[in-house]
N, C-alpha and C positions, 0 to 999 in steps of 0.2 A: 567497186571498192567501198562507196560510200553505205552500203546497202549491208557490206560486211562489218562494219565499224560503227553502225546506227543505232545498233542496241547498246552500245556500249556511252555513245555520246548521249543518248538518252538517259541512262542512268547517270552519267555523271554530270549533265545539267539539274537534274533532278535532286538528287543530291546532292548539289553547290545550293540551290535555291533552299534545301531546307535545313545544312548549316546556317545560313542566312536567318531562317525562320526559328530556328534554336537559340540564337546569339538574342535576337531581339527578345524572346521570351526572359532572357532571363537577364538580361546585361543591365537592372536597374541594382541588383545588388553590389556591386563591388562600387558602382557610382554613387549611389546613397546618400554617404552625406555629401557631395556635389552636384545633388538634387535639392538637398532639406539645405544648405548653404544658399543657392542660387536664384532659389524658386521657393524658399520661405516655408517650407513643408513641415508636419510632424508624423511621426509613427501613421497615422490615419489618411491623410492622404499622400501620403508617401505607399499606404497598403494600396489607395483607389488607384494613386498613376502605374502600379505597377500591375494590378488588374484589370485597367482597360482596356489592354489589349485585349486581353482573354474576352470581356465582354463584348466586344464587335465580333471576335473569331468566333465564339460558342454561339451566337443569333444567325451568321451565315451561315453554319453548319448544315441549319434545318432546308434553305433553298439550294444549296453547294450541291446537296449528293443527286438531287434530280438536273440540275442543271449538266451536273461531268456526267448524268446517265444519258440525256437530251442531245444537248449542244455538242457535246465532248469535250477532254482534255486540254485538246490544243487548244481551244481558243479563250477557253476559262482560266485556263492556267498562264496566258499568257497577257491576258491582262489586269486580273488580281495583283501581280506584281507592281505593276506600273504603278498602283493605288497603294502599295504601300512604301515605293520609293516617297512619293509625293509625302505619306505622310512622315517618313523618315528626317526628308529636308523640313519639314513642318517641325516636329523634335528639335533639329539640332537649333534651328533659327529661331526657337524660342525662349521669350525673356519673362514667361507668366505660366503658374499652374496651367490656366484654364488650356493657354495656346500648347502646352507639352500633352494636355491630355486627348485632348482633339489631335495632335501628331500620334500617340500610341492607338488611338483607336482605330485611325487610318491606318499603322501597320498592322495594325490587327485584322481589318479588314481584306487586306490586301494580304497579308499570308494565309488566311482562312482557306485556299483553294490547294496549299502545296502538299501537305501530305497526304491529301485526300486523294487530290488527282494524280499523284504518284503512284497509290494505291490503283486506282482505277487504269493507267497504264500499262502495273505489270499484270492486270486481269487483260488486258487488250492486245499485249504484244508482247507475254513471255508465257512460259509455260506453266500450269496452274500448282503442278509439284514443287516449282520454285518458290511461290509465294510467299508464304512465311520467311524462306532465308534472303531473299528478296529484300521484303520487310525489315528481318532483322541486321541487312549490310547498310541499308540506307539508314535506319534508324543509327547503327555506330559510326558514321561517316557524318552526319545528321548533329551528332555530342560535338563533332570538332568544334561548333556554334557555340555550345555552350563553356568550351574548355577560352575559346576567345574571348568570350564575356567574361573571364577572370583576372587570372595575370596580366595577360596580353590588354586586356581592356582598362586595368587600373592602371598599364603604362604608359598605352595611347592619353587616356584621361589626366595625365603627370605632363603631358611634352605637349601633343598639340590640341590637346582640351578636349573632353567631351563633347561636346557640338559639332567641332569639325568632324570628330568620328563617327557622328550618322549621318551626317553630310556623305561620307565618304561613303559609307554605307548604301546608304538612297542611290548611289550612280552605279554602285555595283550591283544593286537591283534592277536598277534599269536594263543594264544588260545581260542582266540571266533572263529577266521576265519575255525581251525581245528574242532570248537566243532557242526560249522554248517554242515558239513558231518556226522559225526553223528545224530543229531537229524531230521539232512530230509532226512535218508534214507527210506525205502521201507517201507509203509506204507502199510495195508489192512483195506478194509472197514468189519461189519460183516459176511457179506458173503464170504470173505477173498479173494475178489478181490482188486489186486492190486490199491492204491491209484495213478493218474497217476502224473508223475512229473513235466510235463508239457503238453503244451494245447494240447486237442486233439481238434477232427473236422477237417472241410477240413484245408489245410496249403494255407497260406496266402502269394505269394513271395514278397522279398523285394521290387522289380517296384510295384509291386500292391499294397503294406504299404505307399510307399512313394505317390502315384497318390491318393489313398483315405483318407489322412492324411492331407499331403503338397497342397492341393487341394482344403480343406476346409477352410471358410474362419474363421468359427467357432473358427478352429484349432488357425488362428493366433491371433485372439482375445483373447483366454484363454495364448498365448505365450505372449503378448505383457504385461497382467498384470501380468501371472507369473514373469517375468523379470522385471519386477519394484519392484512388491512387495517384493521376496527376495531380489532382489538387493540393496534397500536402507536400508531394514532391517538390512540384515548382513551387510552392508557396514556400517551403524551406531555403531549395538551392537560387529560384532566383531570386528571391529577398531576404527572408528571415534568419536565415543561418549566417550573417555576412554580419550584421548587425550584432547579433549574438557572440560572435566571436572576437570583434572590437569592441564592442562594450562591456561583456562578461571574462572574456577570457584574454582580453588587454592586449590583443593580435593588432598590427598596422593593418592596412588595407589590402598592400602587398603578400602579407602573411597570411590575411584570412585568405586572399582569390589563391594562394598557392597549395591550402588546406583545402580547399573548394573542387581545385581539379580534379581529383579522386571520386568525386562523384561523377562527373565526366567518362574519367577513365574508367569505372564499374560499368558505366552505361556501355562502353567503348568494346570489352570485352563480352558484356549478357548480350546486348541486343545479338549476334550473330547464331553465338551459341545457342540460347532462344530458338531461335527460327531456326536454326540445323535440326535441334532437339524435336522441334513441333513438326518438321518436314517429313522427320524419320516417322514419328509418331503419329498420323493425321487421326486417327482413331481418336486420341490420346491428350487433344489440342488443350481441353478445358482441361485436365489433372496436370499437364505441366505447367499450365497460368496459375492456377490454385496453390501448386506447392512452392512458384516463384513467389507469386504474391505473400505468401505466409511467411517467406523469409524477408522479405520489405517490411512487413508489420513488427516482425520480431525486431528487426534493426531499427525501429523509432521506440523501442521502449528504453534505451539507454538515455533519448535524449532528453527525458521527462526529469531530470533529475537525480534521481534514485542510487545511480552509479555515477562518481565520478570519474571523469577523464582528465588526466594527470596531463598527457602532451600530444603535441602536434600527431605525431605517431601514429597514437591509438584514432584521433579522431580520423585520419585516413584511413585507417583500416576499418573502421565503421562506415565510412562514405562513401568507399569502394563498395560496401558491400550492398551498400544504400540504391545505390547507383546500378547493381551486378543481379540486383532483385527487381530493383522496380523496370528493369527494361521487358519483362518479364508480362506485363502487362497489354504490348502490343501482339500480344496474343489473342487478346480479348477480340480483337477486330479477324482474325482470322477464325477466331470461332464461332462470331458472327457471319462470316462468310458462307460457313459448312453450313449454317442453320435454314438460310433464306435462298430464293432464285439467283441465279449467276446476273441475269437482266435487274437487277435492283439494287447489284453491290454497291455503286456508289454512293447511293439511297440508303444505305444499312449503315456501312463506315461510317460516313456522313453522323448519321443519327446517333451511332454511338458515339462519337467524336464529339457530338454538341455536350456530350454529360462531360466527356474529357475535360475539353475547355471549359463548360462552366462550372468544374470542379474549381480549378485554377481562378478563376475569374471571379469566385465564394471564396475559398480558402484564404486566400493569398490578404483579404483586407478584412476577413473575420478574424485572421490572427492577428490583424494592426490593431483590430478595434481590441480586442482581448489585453494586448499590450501596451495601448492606450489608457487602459482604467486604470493601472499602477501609476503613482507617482512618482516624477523622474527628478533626480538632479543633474539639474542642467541641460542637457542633450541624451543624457545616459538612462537607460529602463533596468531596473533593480533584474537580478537573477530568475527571480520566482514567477516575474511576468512571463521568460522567456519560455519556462517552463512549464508553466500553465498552459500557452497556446502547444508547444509541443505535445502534450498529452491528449490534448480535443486534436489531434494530426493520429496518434495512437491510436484512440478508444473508435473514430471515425471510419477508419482502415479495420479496424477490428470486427465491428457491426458491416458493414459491406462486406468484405470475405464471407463471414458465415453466410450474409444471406447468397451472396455469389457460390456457395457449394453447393447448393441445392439446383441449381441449372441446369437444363436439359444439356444432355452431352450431342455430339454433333449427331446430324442424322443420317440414317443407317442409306447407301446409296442399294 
């Protein structure tokens, strides 16, 4: 019984853990000013505490993907978590920049392993035609993270405060992070051969990952648009866009995180479709990321200014689509996959994953500092700042794509 139900309690621990990892990413925007209130912040570092996560998770990226190819899943993945409940209760129980920022970096650290080693799961104990849709269900299950770090978290943040909420947070890490030792332990196939827990075949050394990796040019091309793509994303949905819409466009808090969820909800519906799309297509993996991506670019040129948006309305229907493009992207890791050894995946993910996150981890306080040079009155950043940083999110996305068309396409089996 249990054996029949195992792949399923894996995905949906998996899954739970990186709602968890979504919500953290982004849950500093709708809190904001109850950060620059409480902890004495401006635009500037208010950009750095919301990118420190990104800077622990993008620096383990580099040892993560040989660690989930080495040690395996289970036991990487099961205690990365622990490290980032710890630094969750470090967050909420703090009364100082320094001590908030040292708690994000902790979760940063301590989420660094989850969608890596999810990936490297479903390479271990599903079947390889799945993986992309795979991919893309956890990725939309994954947004619920983000869709809590809106509404729901500006109303947590109204009644029993912020702090209690990653308090709360941290123990429900505690127990995904424990319950991942559990459901990845020792698996048998019918024949009651052990399921193995990580890669077998010949072993791969680290100079050798890094020479046929770091080597390709492929590689940097799929780096250069992963680091865009997240990075303006999250740099938008989980800060700058929140800001921008209370201070420019005179939304409560409640208003902005309710405008906000659409970009959730984009994610909510692309990610699946994505990966259905890329599963049917495997030949096909790079032109369907390429023609996702090019719809994600095109949906940041309205926010430069240029066109104005009248109401609530229209900005959902842009952030849907914000949202419904850039999930579009976790493609990029599967066609990373086509390109390298089966024995290296978590090594490749990994590596590209480090551009991801330190797109995120750049982005996110290059547009504070951008935003930072306008003078403010009072607490409030003039329109034109906002829009300047939106534009270097545009023209950035813009230069990455092109050079990402040029990419080797997957290789011929």
């Amino acid at each position: 019984m249990i054996s029949s139900v195992r792949p399923y309690l894996i995905f949906s621990v998996l899954s739970a853990l990186f709602v968890l990892s979504m919500f953290y990413r982004v849950s500093n925007a709708v809190i904001a000013p109850n950060l620059i209130r409480d902890l004495g912040l401006n635009a500037e570092t208010l950009g750095i505490l919301g990118g420190a996560y990104f800077y622990s998770f993008a620096l383990l990226q580099i040892p993560m993907g040989p660690m989930l190819d080495r040690i395996g899943p289970r036991i990487v993945m099961t205690f990365f978590p622990l490290v980032a409940a710890l630094g969750a209760f470090l967050f909420g129980l703090g009364e100082s920049f320094v001590t908030a920022l040292f708690g994000r970096i902790m979760i940063g650290a301590g989420m660094a392993s989850v969608l890596m080693g999810s990936f490297k799961v479903f390479t271990l104990r599903f079947s390889p035609e799945r993986f992309a849709t795979l991919v893309g269900i956890n990725l939309s299950i994954g947004t619920l993270g983000n869709i809590i770090a809106t509404s729901p978290l500006a109303y947590l943040a109204s009644t029993i405060g912020w702090k209690m909420t990653f308090i709360v947070a941290g123990g429900i890490t505690t127990l995904l992070g424990l319950s991942v030792f559990w459901v990845l332990g020792e698996e048998k196939d019918k024949a009651g051969t052990p399921v193995p827990s990580r890669s077998s075949g010949p072993a791969t050394s680290f100079a050798q990952s890094v020479r046929m990796v770091w080597g390709s040019l492929a590689f940097w091309q799929m780096g250069a648009v992963a680091f865009f793509r997240y990075g303006t994303f999250v740099g938008l949905q989980g800060l700058w866009l929140g800001p921008y819409l209370i201070d420019v466009e005179g939304y409560s808090p409640i208003e902005a995180g309710n405008v906000l969820i659409f970009l959730s909800v984009g994610m909510i519906v692309g990610g699946p479709f994505a990966g259905r799309l890329s599963d049917r297509f495997p030949r096909s993996r790079k032109e369907v990321a390429l023609w996702g991506l090019a719809l994600y670019t095109l949906c940041l040129f309205p926010l430069v200014g240029v066109l104005k948006i009248e109401s609530p309305f229209w900005y959902g229907f842009l952030f849907f689509f914000l949202g419904f493009s850039s999930s579009f992207g976790m493609l990029i890791y599967s066609h990373a996959m086509a390109l390298f050894p089966t024995e290296i995946s978590g090594t490749v993910t990994s590596w590209v994953n480090f551009f991801t996150m330190l797109g995120a981890a750049t982005v996110m306080p290059a547009l504070g500092r951008v935003i930072e040079s306008f003078s403010r009155q009072g607490s409030i950043y003039p329109e034109e700042a906002y829009h300047l940083s939106f534009l270097f999110c545009f023209l950035g996305m813009m230069a990455s794509l092109i050079f990402y068309a040029f990419c080797e396409k997957e290789k011929k089996s």
